[in-house]
C-alpha positions as CSV (number, residue, x, y, z in Angstrom):
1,X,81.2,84.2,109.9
2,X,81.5,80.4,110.4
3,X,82.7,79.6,114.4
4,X,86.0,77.9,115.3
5,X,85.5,74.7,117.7
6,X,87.5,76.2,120.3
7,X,86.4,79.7,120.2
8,X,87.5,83.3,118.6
9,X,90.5,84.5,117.1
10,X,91.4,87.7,119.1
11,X,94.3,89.6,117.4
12,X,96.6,92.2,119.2
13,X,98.4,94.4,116.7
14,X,100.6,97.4,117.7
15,X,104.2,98.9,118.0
16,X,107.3,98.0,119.8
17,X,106.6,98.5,123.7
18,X,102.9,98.9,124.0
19,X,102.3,96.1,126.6
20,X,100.8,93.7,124.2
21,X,102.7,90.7,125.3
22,X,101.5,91.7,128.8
23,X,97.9,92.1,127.5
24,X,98.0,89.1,125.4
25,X,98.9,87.1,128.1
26,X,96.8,87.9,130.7
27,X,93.7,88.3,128.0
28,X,93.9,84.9,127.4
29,X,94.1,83.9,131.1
30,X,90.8,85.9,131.9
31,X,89.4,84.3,128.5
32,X,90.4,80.6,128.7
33,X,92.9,80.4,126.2
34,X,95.6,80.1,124.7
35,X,98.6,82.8,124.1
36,X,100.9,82.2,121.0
37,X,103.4,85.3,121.3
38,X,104.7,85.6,117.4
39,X,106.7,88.0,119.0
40,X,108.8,85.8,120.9
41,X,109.0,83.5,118.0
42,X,110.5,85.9,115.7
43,X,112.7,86.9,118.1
44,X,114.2,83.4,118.8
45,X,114.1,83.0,115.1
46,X,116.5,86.2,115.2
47,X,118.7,84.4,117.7
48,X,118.9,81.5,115.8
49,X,120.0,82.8,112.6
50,X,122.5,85.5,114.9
51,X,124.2,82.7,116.5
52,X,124.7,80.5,112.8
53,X,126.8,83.3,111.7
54,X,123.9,83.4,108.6
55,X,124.0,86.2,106.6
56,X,121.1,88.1,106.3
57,X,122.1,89.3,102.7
58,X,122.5,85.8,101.7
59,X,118.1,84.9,101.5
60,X,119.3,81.5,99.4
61,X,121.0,80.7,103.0
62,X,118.6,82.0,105.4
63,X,115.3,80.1,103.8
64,X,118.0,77.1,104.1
65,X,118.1,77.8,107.6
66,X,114.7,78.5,108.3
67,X,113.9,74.6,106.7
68,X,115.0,73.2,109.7
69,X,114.3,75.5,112.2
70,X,112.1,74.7,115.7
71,X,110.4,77.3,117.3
72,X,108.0,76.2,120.4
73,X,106.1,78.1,123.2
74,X,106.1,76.2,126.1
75,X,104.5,76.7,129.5
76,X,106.7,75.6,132.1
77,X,106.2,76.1,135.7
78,X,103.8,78.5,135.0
79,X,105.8,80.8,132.6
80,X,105.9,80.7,129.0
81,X,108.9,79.2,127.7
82,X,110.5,79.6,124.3
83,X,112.6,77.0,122.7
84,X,114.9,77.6,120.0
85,X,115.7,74.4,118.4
86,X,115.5,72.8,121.7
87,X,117.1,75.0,123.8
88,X,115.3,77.4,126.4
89,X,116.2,81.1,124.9
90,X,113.4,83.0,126.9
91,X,115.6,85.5,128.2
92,X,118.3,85.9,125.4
93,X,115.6,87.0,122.5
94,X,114.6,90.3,125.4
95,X,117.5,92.5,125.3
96,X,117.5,95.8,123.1
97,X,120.0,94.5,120.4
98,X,117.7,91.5,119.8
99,X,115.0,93.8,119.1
100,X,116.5,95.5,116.7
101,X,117.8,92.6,115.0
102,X,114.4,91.1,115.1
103,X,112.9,94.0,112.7
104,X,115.5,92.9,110.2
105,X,114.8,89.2,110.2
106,X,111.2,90.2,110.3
107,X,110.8,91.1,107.1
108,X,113.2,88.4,105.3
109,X,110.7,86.6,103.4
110,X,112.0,83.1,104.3
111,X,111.9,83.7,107.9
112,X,108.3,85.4,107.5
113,X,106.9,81.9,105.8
114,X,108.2,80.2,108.0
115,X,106.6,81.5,111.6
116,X,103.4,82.1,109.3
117,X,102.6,78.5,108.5
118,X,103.3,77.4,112.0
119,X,101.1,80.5,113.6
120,X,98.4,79.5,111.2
121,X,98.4,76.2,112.3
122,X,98.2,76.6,115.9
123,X,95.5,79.9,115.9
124,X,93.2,78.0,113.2
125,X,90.8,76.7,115.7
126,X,90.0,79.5,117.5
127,X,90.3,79.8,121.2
128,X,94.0,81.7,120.7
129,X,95.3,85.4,121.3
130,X,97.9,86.4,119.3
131,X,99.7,89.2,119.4
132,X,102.8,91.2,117.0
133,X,103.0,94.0,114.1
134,X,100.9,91.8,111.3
135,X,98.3,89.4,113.2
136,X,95.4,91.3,112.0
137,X,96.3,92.1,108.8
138,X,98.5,89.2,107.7
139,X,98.2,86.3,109.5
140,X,94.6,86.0,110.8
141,X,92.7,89.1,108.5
142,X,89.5,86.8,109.2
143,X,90.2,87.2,113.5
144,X,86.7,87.8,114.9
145,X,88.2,90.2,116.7
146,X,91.3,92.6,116.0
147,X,92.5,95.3,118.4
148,X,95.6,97.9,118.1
149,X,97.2,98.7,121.4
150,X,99.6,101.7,120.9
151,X,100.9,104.5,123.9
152,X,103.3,107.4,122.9
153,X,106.9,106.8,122.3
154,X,107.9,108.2,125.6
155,X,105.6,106.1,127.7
156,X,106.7,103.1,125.6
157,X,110.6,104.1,126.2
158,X,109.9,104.9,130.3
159,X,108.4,101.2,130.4
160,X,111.4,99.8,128.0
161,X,114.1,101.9,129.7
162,X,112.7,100.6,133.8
163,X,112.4,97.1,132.2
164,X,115.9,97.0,131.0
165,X,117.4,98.8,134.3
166,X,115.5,96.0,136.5
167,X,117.2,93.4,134.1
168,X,120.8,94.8,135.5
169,X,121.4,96.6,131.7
170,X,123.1,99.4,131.4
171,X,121.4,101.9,129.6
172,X,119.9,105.9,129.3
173,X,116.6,107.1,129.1
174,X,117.8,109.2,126.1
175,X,119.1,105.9,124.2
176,X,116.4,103.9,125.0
177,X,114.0,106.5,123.1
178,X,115.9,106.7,120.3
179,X,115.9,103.0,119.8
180,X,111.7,102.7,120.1
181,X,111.7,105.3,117.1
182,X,114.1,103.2,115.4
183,X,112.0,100.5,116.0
184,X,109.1,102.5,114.9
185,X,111.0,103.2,111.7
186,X,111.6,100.0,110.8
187,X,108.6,98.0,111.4
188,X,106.4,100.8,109.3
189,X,108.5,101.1,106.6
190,X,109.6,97.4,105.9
191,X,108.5,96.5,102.5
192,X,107.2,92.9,104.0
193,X,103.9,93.1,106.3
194,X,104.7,96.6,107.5
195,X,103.3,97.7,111.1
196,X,99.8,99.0,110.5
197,X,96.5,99.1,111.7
198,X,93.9,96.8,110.4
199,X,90.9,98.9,109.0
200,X,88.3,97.4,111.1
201,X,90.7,96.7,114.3
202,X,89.9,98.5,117.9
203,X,92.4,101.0,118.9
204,X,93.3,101.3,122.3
205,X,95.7,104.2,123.7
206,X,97.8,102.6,126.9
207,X,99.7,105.6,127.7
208,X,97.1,106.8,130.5
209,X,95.6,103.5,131.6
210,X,96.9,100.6,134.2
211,X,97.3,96.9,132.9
212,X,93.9,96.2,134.5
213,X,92.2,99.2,132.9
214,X,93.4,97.5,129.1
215,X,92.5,94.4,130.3
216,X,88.4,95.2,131.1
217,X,88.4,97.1,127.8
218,X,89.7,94.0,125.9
219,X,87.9,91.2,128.0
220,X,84.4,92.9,127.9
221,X,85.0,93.8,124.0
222,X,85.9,90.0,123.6
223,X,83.0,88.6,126.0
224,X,80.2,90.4,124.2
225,X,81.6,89.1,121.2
226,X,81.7,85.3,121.8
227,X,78.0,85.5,124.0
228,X,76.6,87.6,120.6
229,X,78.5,84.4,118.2
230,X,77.2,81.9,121.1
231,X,73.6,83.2,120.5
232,X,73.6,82.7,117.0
233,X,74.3,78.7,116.9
């Protein structure tokens, strides 16, 4: 496999709720590099297209849309920042409603070649974790490394539902489960990129393990693997 300048491609696939922006982000702090959270993009792309009044039926007027649109990840102060055509919407695109909505836009084709190109563009040298439902299969199916972080539906809902309730939302245990199978639902059976898990990617189970427990798996998985490529060059 030919080496990227700046290091590995380390993909983190996996269902709604699952930790893996968590993961993502503090994998690449432990690693060095960089986090691009397709996640968040999609979800400000969601936003975007919610607050134009675009209609989602209408794909001649959502790839219009998507021509000019301006997604960036930004750290500021420390914290990762997302702009929506220049306007900070890091805590808009985080509420249940925009995740539903985001498995919609998701698989619009317009919207899906758009966020590609620009994720493509930033991962291609190397030294990037990425994480979402299609990094490993769709947008970097060459990662030198591809894991798939899942837990069960009702550890993913406990962490959603205390999430949400530390957020000031007002919502149920019960309904909160029922939208992470919806969730489920959708990103499996969209007919674009569908949530899956790469053939030769690493599955790790969260619902039992701590944040730092994930984190040794990934980091020791990821440090053998760039020593072994090192060795070779």
């Amino acid at each position: 496999m030919k080496s990227r300048p700046d290091g590995i491609v380390v993909a983190i696939d996996g269902p709604s709720g699952a930790g893996k922006s968590t993961i993502a982000r503090q994998l690449a702090d432990r690693l060095g590099y960089i986090q691009i959270d397709t996640g968040a993009m999609y979800r400000a792309a969601s936003l975007l297209l919610l607050r134009a009044g675009v209609d989602l039926a209408d794909l001649a007027a959502v790839e219009q849309f998507c021509q000019n649109i301006d997604i960036r990840l930004e750290v500021v102060s420390g914290r990762q920042t997302v702009f929506g055509n220049g306007m900070d919407v890091t805590d808009q695109i985080r509420t249940p409603e925009m995740s539903l909505l985001t498995s919609k836009t998701s698989t619009l084709k317009p919207v899906r070649e758009a966020l590609l190109k620009s994720q493509q563009k930033m991962g291609n040298r190397g030294g990037v974790v990425l994480e979402g439902r299609d990094i490993g299969t769709v947008v970097f199916p060459d990662a030198e490394i591809k894991f798939y972080l899942s837990a069960s539906v009702e550890e993913r809902a406990r962490r959603r539902f205390e999430e949400l309730i530390s957020k000031g939302e007002q919502v149920t245990l019960a309904d909160t489960v029922a939208d992470v199978v919806e969730r489920d639902r959708q990103d499996s059976e969209r007919d674009i990129a569908p949530l899956r898990q790469a053939d030769d990617a690493i599955l790790v189970d969260s619902s039992r393990l701590t944040v730092d427990e994930v984190l040794t798996i990934m980091v020791t998985i990821c440090r053998n693997k760039i020593d072994n490529m090192e060795s070779l060059i």
